[in-house]
C-alpha positions in Angstrom: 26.2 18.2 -71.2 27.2 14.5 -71.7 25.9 13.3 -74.9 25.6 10.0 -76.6 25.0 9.2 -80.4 24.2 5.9 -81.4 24.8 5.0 -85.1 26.0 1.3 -85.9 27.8 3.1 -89.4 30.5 5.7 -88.0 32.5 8.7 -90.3 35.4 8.3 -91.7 35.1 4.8 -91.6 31.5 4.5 -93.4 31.3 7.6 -95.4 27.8 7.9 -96.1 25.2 11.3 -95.4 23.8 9.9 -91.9 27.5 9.2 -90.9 29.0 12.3 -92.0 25.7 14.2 -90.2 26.8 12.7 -86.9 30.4 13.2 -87.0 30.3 17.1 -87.8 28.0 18.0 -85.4 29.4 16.0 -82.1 32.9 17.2 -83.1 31.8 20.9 -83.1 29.7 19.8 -79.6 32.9 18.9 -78.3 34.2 22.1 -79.2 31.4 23.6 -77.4 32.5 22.0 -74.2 30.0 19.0 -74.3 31.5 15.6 -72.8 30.4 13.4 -76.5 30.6 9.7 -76.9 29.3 7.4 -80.0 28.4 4.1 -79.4 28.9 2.3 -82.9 30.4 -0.9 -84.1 33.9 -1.2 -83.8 35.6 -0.2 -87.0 39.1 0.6 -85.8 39.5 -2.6 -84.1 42.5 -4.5 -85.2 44.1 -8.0 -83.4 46.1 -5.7 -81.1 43.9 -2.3 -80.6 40.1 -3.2 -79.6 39.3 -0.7 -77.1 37.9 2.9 -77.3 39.1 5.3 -79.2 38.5 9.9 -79.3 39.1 11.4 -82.4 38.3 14.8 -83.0 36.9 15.4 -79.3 34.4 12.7 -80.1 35.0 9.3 -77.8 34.0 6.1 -80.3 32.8 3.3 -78.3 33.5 0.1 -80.1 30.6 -2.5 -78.8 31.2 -5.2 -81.3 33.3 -6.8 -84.7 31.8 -5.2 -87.3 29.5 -6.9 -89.8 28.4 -6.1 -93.1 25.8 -3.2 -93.5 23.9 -4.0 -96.5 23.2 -7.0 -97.5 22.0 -7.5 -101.1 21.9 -3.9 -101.3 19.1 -3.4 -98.1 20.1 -2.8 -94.6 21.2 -5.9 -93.0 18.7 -7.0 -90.5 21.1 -9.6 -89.1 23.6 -6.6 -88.7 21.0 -4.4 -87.1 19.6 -6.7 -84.6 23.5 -7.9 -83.3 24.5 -4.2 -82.7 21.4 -3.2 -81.0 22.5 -6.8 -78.5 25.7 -6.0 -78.3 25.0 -2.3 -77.7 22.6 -2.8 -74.3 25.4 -3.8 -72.0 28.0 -0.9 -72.9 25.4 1.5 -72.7 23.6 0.5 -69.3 26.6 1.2 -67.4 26.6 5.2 -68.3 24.5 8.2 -67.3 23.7 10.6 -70.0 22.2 13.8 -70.8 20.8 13.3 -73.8 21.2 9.8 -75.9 20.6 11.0 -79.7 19.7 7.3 -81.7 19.5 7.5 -85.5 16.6 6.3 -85.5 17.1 4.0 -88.5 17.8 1.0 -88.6 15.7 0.8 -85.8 16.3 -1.6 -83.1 19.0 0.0 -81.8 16.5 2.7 -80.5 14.6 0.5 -78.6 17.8 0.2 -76.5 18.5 3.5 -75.8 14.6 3.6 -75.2 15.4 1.1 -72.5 18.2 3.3 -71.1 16.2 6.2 -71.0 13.5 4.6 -68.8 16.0 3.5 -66.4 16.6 6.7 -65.4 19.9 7.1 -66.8 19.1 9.5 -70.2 16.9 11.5 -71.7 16.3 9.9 -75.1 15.8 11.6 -78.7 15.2 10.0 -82.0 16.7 11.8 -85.4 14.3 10.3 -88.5 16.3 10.1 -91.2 12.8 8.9 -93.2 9.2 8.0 -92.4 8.3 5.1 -95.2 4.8 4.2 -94.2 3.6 2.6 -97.2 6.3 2.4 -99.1 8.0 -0.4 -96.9 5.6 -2.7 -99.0 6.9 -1.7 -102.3 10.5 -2.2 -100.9 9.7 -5.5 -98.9 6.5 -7.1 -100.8 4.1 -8.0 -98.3 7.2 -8.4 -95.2 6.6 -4.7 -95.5 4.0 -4.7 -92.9 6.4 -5.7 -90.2 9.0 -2.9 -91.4 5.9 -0.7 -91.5 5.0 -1.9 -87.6 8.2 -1.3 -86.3 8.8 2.1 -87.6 5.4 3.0 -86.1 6.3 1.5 -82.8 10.1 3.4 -82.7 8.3 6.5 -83.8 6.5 6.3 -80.2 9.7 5.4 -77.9 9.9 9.6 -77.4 8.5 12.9 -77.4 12.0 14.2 -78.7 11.7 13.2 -82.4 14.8 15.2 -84.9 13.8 15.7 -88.5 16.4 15.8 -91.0 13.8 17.2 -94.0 10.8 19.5 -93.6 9.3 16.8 -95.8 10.2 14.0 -92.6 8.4 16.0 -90.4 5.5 16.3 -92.6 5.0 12.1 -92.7 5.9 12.0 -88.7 2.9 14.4 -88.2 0.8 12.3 -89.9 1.8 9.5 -87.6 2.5 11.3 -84.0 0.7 14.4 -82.7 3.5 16.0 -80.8 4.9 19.7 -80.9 8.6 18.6 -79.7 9.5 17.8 -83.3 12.7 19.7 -84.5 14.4 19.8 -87.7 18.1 19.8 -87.9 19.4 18.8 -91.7 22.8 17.6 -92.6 25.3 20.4 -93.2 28.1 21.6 -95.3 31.5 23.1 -94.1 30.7 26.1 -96.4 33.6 27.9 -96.1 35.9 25.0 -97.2 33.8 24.5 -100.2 33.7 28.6 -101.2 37.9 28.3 -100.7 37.6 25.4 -103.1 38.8 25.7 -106.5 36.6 25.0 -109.3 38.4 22.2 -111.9 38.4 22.9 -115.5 35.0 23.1 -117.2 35.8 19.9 -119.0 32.1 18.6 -118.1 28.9 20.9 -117.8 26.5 18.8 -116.3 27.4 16.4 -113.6 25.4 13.2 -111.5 26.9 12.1 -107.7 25.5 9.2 -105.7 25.1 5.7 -105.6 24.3 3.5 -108.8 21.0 2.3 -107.7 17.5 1.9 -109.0 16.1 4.5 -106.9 18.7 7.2 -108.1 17.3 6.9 -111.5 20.3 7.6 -114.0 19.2 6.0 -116.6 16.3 8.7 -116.4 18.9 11.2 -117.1 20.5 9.4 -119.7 17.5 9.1 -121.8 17.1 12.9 -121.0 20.5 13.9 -122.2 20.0 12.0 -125.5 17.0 13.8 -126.5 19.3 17.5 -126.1 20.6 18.0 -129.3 20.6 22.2 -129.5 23.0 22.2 -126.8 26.7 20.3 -126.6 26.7 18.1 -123.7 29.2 16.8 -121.6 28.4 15.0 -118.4 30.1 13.6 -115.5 28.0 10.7 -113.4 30.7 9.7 -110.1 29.7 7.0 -108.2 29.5 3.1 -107.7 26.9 0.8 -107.8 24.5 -2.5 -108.7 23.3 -0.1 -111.8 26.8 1.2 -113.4 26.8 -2.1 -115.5 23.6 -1.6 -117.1 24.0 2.2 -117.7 27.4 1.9 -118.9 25.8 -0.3 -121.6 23.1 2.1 -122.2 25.6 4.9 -122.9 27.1 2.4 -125.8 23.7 1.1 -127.4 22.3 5.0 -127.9 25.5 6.5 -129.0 26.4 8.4 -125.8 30.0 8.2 -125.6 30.5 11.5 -126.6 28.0 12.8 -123.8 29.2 10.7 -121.0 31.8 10.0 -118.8 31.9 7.6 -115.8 34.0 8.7 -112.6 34.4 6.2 -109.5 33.7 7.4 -106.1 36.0 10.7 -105.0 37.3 9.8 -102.3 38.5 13.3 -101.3 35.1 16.0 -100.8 37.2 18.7 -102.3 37.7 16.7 -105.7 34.3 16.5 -106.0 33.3 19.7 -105.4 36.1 21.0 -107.2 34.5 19.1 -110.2 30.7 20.2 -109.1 32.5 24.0 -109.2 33.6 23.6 -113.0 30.2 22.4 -113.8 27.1 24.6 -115.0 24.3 22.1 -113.3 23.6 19.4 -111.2 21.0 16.4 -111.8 19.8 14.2 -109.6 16.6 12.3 -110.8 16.3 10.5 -107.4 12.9 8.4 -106.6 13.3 8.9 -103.6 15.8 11.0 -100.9 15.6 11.0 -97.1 17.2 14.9 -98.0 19.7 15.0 -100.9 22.9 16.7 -99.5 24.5 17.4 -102.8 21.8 19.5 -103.9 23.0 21.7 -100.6 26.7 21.3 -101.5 26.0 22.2 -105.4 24.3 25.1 -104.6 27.2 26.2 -102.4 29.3 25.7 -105.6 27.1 28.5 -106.7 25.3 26.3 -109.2 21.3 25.0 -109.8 20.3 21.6 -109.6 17.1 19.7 -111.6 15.4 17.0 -109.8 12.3 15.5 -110.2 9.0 15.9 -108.1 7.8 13.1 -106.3 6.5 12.0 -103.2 9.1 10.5 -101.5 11.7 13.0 -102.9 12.7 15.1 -99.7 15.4 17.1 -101.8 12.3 19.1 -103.5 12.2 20.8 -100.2 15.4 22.2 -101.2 14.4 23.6 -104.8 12.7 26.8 -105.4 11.7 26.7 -109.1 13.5 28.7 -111.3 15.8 30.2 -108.3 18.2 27.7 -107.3 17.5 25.0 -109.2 14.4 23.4 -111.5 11.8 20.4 -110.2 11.3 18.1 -113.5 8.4 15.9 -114.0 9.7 12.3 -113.5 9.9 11.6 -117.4 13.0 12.1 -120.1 11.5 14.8 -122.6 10.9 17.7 -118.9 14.2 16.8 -117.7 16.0 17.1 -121.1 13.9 20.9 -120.8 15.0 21.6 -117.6 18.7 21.0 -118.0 18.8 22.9 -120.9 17.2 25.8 -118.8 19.7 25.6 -115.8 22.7 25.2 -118.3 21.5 28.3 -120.4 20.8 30.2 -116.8 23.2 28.9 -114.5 25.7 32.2 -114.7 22.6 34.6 -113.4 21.3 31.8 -110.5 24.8 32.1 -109.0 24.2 34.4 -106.5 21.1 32.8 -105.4 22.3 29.3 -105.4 24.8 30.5 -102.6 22.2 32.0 -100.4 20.1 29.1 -100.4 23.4 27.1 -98.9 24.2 29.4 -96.0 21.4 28.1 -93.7 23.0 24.6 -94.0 26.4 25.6 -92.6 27.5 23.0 -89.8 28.3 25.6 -87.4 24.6 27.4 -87.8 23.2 24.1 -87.2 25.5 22.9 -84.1 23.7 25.7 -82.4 20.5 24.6 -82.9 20.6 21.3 -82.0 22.5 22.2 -78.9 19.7 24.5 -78.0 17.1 21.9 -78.7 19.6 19.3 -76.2 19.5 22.2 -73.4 15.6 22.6 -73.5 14.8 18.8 -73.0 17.3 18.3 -70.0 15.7 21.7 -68.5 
């Protein structure tokens, strides 16, 4: 098959889940044989280089100078809108199979939308996340054209991706259609069992971006109500929120307790450092999945995160079996960690099988299956 993914953000430039998602599994499609291309901005370009590029069997298609991403810590509409522009003209002049659009942001899929009509594709759409109401709370009352939008990209295709069972829950509330697959993000599981763990310096750890929704300050307060149990945490990440948190940590005496790590940039020192740990936490608001629940669990540990309604990554948790869900408040996730720390040795073997259904090369083969039946 010829195959297209469209994705403004490309891996290993941008490094982020939906990036990374992309990249494994048209690299291993490539291995399979497919012809795969991935229209994106053009991140390699320099003043001497600014054509196309194949890396890995994948052939990157540069369409325009790349802009910012996030502006003010949101998605960039300005960014959104000038790929999608730039992206039409590129595009029109191929034939493809299949054209896979992340499907947020979203103009870009109206494009490929476009394409498809033509004749020249058979379009699918991969949710990452259905907000609904929730684009009010993140926009004010602009929500409502976020909201309309989604709504009207949500209807481009029949061939809707879901990276969450808990994504295609919220598109079924919005389209009636059987055609609705779920392919998650992966883990090269192998790698990560060959890993080695670092020394068990810290025995709780946090990884992810300093941001409101991630909620570390939840976990803070809940690690300075444990005082039956020595403590020693890791949080690695950047972020808006490190400022504040790092000054939490000093006004409630928490020092001792934890330690702030930059960004790994290498996956195996992080899961290295997940692999000398006894639990993960992530107190995330909200996840469109939470991959490093997947990838602790394949360092044979349990994670605690909290319930709530636009948490996808409690999909992931079965209570007391590879992890703990926590109600969204200090004094149950201080309990919680306390139970995964004191039964994180016997959860072993269960945290492992919960990761083996996420293994990229279990999941290439679906979505390759789901590719053959639409172009039959």
């Amino acid at each position: 098959m010829r195959i297209a993914f469209i994705y403004d953000a490309a891996y290993p430039w941008i490094t982020g889940g939906a990036e990374m998602r992309v990249y494994e599994l048209a690299k291993r499609l490539s291995t399979h044989g497919h012809d795969v291309h991935w229209y994106t901005m053009g991140w390699w370009w320099d003043d001497q280089n600014k054509g196309d590029i194949i890396q890995e069997g994948i052939k990157y298609h540069g369409v325009c100078e790349p802009l910012p991403i996030y502006s003010k810590n949101r998605r960039s509409i300005k960014e959104a809108i000038y790929f999608s522009l730039k992206l039409l003209k590129p595009l029109m002049r191929e034939h493809y199979d299949v054209v896979d659009c992340q499907g947020f942001p979203f103009f870009s899929s109206f494009i490929a939308w476009f394409h498809s009509l033509s004749g020249r594709s058979n379009l699918v759409i991969t949710v990452l996340e259905v907000w609904g109401n929730y684009w009010y709370e993140y926009l004010g009352v602009v929500g409502f054209f976020g909201r309309v939008i989604e709504f009207l990209t949500l209807h481009l295709t029949n061939n809707l991706i879901s990276i969450s069972p808990k994504t295609k829950r919220d598109l079924q509330k919005v389209r009636k259609v059987n055609n609705i697959q779920i392919i998650p993000p992966g883990i090269n599981r192998p790698e990560i069992i060959a890993t080695p763990a670092a020394s068990p310096i810290y025995n709780t750890i946090f990884a992810g971006r300093l941001i409101k929704e991630k909620r570390v300050d939840l976990l803070l307060a809940a690690l300075e109500q444990i005082e039956d149990y020595e403590i020693n945490c890791l949080i690695v990440g950047e972020g808006p929120e490190k400022e504040s948190l790092e000054k939490f940590v000093i006004e409630h005496d928490l020092e001792k307790k934890v330690t702030f790590h930059k960004f790994m940039t290498h996956q195996e020192s992080l899961i290295s450092s997940m692999k000398g740990a006894k639990v993960l936490v992530l107190p995330s608001k909200r996840e469109g999945f939470g991959m490093v629940v997947v990838e602790a669990n394949a360092c044979g540990i349990p994670v605690v995160i909290t319930k709530g309604r636009m948490n996808a990554a409690c999909d992931l948790i079965e209570n007391g079996v590879n992890g703990f869900i926590a109600e969204p408040h200090s004094a149950d996730m201080a309990k919680k960690i306390i139970l995964a720390l004191r039964n994180g040795d016997s959860m072993k073997d269960q945290c492992l099988k919960k990761s083996e259904e996420y293994d990229w090369d279990h999941l290439t083969i679906l979505l390759e299956k789901y590719y053959q039946e639409i172009v039959l």
